[in-house]
VOMI-12172 format. One record per residue (C-alpha): residue number from 1; residue in one letter; x, y, z negated. Coordinates in Angstrom, 3 decimals. Layout:
BEGIN
NUM;a;X;Y;Z
...
This chain:
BEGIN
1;x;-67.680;6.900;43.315
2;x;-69.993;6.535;40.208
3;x;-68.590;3.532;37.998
4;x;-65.246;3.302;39.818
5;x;-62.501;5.485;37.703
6;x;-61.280;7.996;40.127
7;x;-57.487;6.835;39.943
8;x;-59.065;3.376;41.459
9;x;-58.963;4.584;44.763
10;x;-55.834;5.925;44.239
11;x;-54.032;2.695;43.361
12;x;-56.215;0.547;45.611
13;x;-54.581;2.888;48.708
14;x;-50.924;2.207;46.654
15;x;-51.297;-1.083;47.146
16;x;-53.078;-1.095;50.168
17;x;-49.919;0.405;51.728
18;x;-47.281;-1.281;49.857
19;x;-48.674;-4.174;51.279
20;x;-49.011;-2.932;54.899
21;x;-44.832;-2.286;54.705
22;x;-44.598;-5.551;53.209
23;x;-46.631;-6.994;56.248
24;x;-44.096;-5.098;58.843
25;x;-40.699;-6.144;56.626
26;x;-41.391;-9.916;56.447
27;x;-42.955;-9.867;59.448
28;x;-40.163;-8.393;61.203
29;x;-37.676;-11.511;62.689
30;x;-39.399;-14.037;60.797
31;x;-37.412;-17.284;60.517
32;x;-40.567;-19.390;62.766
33;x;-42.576;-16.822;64.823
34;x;-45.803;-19.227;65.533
35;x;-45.371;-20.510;61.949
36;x;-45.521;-17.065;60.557
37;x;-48.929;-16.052;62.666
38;x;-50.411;-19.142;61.314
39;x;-49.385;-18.579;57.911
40;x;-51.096;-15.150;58.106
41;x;-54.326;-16.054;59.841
42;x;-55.949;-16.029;56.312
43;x;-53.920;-13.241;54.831
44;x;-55.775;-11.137;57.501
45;x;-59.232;-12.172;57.083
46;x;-58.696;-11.844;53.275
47;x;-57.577;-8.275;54.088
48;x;-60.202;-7.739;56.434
49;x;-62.828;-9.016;54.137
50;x;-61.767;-6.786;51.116
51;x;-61.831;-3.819;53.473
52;x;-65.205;-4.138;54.723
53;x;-67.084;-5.472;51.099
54;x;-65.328;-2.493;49.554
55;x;-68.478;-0.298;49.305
56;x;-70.394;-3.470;48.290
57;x;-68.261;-4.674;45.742
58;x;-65.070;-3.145;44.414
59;x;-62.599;-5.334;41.878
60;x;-61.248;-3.979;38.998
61;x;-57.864;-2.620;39.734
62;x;-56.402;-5.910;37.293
63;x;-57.666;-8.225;39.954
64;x;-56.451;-5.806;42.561
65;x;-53.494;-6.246;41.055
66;x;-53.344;-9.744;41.364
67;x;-54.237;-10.511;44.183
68;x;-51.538;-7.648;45.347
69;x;-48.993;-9.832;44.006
70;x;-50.228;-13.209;45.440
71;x;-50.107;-12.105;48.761
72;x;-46.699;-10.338;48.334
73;x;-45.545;-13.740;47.205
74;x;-47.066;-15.229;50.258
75;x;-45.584;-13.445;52.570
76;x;-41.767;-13.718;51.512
77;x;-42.985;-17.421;52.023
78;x;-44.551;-16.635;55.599
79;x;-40.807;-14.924;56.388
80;x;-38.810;-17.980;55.448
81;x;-41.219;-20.609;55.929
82;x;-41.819;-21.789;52.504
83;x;-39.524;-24.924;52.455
84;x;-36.231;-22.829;53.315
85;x;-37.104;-19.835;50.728
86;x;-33.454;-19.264;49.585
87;x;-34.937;-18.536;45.908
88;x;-32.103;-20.681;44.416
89;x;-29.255;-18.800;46.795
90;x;-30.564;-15.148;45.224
91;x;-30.658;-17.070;41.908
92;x;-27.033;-17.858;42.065
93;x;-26.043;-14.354;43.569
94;x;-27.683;-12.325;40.265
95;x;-26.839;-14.639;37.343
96;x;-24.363;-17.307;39.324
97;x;-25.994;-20.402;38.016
98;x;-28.893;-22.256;40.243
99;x;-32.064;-22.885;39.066
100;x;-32.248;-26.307;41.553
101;x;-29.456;-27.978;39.711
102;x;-30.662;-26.730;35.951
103;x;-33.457;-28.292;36.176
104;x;-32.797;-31.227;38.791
105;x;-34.996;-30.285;41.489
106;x;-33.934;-32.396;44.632
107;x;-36.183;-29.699;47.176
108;x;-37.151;-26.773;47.847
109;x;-39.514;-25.516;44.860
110;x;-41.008;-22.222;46.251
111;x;-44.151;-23.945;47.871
112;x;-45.138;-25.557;44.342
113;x;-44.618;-22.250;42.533
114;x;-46.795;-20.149;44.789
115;x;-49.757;-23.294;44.376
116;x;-49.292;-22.424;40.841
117;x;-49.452;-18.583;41.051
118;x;-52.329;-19.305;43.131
119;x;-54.233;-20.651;40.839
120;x;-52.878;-18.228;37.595
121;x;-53.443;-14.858;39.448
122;x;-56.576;-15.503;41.534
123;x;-58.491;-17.178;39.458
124;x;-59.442;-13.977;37.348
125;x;-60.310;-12.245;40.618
126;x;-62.661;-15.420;41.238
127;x;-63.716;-14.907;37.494
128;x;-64.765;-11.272;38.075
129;x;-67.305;-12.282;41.140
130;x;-69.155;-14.854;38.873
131;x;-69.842;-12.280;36.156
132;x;-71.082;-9.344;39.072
133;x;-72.670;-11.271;40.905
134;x;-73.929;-14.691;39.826
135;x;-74.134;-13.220;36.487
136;x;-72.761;-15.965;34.619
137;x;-72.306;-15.597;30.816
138;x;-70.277;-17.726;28.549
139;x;-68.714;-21.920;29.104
140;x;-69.391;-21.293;33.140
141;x;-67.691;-17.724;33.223
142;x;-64.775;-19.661;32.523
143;x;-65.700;-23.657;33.874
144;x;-66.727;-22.106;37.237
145;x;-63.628;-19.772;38.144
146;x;-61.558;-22.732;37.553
147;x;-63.795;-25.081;39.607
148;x;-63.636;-23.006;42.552
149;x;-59.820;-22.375;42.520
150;x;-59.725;-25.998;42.512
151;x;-62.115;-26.773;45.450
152;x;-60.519;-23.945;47.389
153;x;-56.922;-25.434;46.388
154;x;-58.654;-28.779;48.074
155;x;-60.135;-27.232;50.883
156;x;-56.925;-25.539;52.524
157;x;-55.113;-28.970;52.033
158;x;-57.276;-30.069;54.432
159;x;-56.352;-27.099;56.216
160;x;-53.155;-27.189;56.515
161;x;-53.586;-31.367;57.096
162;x;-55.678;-30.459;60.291
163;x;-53.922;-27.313;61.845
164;x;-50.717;-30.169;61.192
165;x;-52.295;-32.800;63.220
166;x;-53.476;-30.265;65.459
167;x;-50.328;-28.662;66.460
168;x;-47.644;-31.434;65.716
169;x;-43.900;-30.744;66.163
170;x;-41.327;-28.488;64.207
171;x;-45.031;-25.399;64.118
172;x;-46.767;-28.360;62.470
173;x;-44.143;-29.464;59.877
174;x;-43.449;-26.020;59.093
175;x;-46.933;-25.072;58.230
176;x;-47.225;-28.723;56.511
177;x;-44.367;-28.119;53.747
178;x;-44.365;-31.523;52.308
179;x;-41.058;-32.113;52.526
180;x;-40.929;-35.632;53.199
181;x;-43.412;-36.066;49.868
182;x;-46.338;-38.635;50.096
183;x;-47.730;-36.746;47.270
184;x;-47.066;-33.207;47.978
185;x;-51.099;-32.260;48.573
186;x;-51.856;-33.791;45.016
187;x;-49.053;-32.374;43.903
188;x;-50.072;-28.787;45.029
189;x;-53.493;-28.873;43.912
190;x;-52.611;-29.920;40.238
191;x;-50.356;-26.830;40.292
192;x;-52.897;-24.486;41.621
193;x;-55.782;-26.153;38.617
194;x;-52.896;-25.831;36.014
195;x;-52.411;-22.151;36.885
196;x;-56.064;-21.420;37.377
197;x;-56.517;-23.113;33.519
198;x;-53.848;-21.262;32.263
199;x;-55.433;-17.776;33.937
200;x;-58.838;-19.022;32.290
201;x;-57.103;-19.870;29.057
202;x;-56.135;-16.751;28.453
203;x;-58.913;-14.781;29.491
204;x;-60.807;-16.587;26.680
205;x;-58.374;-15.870;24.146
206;x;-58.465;-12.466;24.842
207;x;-62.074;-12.159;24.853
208;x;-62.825;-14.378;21.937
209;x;-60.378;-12.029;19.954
210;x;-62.237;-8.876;21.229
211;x;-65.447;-10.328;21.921
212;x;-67.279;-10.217;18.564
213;x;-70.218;-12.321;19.863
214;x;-67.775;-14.731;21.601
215;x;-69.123;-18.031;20.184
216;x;-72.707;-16.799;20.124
217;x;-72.465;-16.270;24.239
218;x;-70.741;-19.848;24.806
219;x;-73.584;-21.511;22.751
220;x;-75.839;-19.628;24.515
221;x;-74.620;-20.420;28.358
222;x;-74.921;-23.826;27.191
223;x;-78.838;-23.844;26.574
224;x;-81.137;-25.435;28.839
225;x;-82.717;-22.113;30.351
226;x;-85.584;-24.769;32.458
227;x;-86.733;-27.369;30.600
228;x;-88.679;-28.981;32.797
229;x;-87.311;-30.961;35.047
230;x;-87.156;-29.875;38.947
231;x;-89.902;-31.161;41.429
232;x;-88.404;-29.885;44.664
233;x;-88.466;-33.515;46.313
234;x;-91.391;-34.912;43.826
């Protein structure tokens, strides 16, 4: 346990089994059956994956955290199916106004907010693998966190376009989301890069205030390391 604070564990096996009754509640009568299994084929290789790399690599318990909460969002969605979410019915049982009409939303909002905390609570988690293991300093601790929430944003729209060709019907339309909008996949991944910035924005902040060498590092990541050019194909 050498470099991993002893109440790590502790709090990793909190949330570890938070999550599992979360798993069993809104898995329990979901409102789609088949669209909540395919909803949660990636929720349980994430799980799966974090289990097993544990003794390899271990997050900080911030990203832990995060991601925590990103799945917990994503599987109230999984329940309902994310267009029926009834976010603006609870809103209008605990404060009696609805957030829909307040701010003139004509559908469901959930799916675009969860794009968004996808992008604002897992890009830090991304953030943290880049500085353990690529060892990137500086401009591309913060560029290349961002780039891959994007690309990953991209790459299960294509996802979710394929397993909605591939299945069809109601299980297809359900997974989908769009909602009847032509430009709900552009839509989503400009949420998920505008969370991931804002996740990436504030990281810097934070470090350039406690970071005393702040600018020095960013200059630095910037320098060409190889100056001569590469002759892999020359």
């Amino acid at each position: 346990m050498s470099g991993f604070p002893r109440q790590g564990p502790r709090v990793l096996i909190g949330l570890s089994a938070l999550f599992a009754i979360e798993f069993a509640v809104f898995g329990f009568n979901p409102a789609d059956r088949s669209t909540w299994i395919l909803e949660n084929v990636l929720v349980v290789v994430v799980v799966v994956a974090l289990a097993l790399s544990y003794h390899v690599f271990r997050f900080s318990r911030f990203s832990y955290f995060l991601i925590f909460a990103f799945l917990s969002l994503h599987e109230i969605g999984s329940h309902y199916t994310y267009s029926l979410v009834p976010y603006d019915e609870w809103g209008r049982a605990l404060t009696g106004l609805s957030l829909d009409e307040a701010l003139g939303f004509k559908r469901n909002q959930f799916d675009r907010g969860i794009h968004f905390a996808y992008g604002l609570l897992l890009a830090y988690p991304i953030r943290e693998i880049f500085l353990r293991v690529v060892d990137v300093r500086g401009f591309w601790g913060y560029f290349l966190p961002l780039d891959l929430t994007m690309s990953s944003s991209m790459l299960y729209e294509l996802i979710e376009w394929g397993a909605a060709v591939t299945f069809g019907g109601d299980l297809g339309h359900h997974y989908l989301g769009s909602q009847g909008d032509p430009w709900d996949a552009h839509k989503d991944m400009a949420l998920a890069s505008l969370g991931a910035l804002v996740a990436m924005s504030l990281s810097a902040t934070v470090n350039r205030i406690r970071q005393r060498d702040f600018a020095a590092e960013w200059a630095r990541s910037l320098d060409v390391k190889q100056p001569d050019p590469l002759d892999e194909f020359d």
